[in-house]
C-alpha positions as CSV (number, residue, x, y, z in Angstrom):
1,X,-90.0,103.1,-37.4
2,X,-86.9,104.9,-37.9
3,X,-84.1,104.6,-40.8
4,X,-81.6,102.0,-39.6
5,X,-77.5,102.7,-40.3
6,X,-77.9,99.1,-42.9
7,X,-79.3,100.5,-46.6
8,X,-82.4,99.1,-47.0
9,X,-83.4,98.5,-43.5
10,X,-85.1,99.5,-41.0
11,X,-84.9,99.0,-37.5
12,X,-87.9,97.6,-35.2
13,X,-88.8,100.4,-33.1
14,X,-87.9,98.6,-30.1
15,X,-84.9,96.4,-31.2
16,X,-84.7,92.6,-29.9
17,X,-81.2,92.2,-28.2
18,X,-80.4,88.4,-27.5
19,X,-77.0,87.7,-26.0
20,X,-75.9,84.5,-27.2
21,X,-72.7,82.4,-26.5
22,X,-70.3,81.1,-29.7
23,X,-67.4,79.9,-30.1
24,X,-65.2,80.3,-33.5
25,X,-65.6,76.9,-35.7
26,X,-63.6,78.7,-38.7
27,X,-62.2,82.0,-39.7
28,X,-62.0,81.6,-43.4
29,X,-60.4,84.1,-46.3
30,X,-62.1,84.8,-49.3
31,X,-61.8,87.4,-52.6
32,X,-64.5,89.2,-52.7
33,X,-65.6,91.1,-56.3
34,X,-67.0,94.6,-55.2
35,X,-68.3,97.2,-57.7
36,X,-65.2,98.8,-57.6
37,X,-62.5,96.1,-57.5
38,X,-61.8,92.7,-56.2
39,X,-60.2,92.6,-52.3
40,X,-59.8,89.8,-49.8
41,X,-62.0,89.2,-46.8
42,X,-62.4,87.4,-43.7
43,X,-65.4,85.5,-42.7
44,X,-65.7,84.4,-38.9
45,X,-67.8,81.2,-38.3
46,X,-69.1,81.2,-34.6
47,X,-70.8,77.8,-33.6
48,X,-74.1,78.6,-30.9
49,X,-76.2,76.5,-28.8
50,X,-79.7,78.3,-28.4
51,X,-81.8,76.3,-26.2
52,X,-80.1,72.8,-27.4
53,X,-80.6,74.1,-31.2
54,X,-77.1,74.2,-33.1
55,X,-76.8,77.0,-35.3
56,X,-73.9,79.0,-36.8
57,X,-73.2,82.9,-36.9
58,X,-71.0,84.6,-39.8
59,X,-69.8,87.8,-40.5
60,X,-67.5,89.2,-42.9
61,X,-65.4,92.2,-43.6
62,X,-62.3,93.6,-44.9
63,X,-59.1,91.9,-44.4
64,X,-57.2,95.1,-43.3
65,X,-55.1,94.9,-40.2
66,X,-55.4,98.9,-40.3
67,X,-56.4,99.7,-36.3
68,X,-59.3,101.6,-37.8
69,X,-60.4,98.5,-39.7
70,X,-63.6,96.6,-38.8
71,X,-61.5,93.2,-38.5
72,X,-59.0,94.6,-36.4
73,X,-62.1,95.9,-34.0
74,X,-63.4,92.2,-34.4
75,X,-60.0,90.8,-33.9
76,X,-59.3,92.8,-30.4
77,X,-63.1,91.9,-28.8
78,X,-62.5,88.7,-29.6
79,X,-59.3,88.2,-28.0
80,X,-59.9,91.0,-25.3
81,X,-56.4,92.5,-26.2
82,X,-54.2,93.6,-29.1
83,X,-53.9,91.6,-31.7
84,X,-50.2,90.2,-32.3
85,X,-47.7,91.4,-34.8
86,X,-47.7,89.5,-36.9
87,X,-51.2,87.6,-36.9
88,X,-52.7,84.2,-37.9
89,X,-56.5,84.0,-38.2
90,X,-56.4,80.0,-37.4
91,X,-55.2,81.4,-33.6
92,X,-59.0,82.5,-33.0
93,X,-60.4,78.4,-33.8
94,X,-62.2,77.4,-30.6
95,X,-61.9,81.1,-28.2
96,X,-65.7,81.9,-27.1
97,X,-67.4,84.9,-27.1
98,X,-70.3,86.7,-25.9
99,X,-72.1,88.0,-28.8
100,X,-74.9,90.5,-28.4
101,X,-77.4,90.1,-31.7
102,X,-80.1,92.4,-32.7
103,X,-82.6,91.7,-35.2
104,X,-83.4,94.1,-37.8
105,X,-86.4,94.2,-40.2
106,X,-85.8,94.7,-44.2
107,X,-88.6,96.9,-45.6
108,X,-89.5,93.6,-47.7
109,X,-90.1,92.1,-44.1
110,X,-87.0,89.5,-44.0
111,X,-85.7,89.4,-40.4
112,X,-81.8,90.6,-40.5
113,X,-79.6,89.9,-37.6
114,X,-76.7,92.2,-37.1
115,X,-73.6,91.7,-34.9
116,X,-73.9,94.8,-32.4
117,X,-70.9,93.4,-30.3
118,X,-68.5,90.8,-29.4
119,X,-67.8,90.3,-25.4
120,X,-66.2,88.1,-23.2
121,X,-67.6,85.3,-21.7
122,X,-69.3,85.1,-18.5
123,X,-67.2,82.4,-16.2
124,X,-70.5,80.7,-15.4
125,X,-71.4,80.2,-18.9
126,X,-72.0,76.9,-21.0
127,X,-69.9,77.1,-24.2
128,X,-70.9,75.6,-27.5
129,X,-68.4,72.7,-28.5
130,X,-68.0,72.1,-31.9
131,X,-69.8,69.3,-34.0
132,X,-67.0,66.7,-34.9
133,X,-68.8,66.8,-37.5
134,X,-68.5,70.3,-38.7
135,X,-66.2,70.9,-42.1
136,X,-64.5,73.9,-42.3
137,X,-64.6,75.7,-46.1
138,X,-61.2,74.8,-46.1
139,X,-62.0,71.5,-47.0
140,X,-65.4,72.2,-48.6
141,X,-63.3,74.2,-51.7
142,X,-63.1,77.5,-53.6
143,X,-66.5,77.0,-54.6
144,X,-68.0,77.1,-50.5
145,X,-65.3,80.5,-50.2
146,X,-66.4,82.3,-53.0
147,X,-69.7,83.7,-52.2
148,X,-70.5,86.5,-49.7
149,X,-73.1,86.9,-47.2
150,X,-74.1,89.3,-44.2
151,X,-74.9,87.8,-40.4
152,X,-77.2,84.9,-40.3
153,X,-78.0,82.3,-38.4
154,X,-78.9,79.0,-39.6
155,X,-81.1,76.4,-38.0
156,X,-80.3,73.2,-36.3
157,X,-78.8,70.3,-38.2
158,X,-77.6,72.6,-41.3
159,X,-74.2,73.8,-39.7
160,X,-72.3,71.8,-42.5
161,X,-74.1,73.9,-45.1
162,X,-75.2,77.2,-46.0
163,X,-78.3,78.7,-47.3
164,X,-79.9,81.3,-48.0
């Protein structure tokens, strides 16, 4: 197996790519304590439907508008163009994507999936809607915003919570 670009894992000699189809539930902003200082983030919540199983993708990164910044990159796949100047996250609820997962194996064995890109969607494609039920961290509080976390999916019947 060969070193993988994330610290701590490694990647599966043949990597599992799964295209998968989501759309954006909630873009949330969060401070975010690093070792160095505390900043502000942005964590995208895309809704999936896998074979009739609901289940809920999130990544985060810097919020930096800087056109070298990961969110911008997120921000213009996404949308397919530029972002606007100037921009509001809540304009990305309910736009669906084509994202392109690949599984990556900690040295502790845990299964890590990692965002390799966002696309457009297919015009043929079935899009996720989201549950009615579904409560963005908005109105789940501080508490629900504060905590980070990498890409993950979680199962079927837990996209009003998350765990670990």
């Amino acid at each position: 197996m060969s070193e993988g670009n994330i610290q701590g894992c490694v990647e599966v000699e043949t990597p599992s790519y799964r295209p998968v189809i989501g759309v954006i539930a909630d873009v949330v902003e969060l401070s975010v304590k690093t070792r160095f200082r505390e900043t502000s983030a942005i964590r995208f919540v895309w809704i999936t439907d896998e074979n009739g199983k609901l289940g809920k993708i999130a990544v985060q990164c810097v919020a930096s508008m800087n056109q070298f910044s990961r969110l911008y990159e997120y921000v213009t796949a996404i949308l397919w163009s530029l972002p606007p100047n100037p921009f509001d996250t809540e304009t990305l609820i309910g736009k669906a994507n084509l994202l392109l997962l690949v599984n990556k194996i900690w040295r502790d064995g845990r299964v890590h999936v990692h965002l390799a890109s966002i696309l457009p969607v297919p015009r043929d494609a079935q899009i996720p809607q989201i549950p009615a039920d579904f409560m963005r961290a908005k109105r789940l509080g501080p508490a629900y915003c504060s905590d980070t976390y990498e890409v993950k999916t979680v199962t079927a019947g837990n996209h009003n919570a998350d765990e670990s």
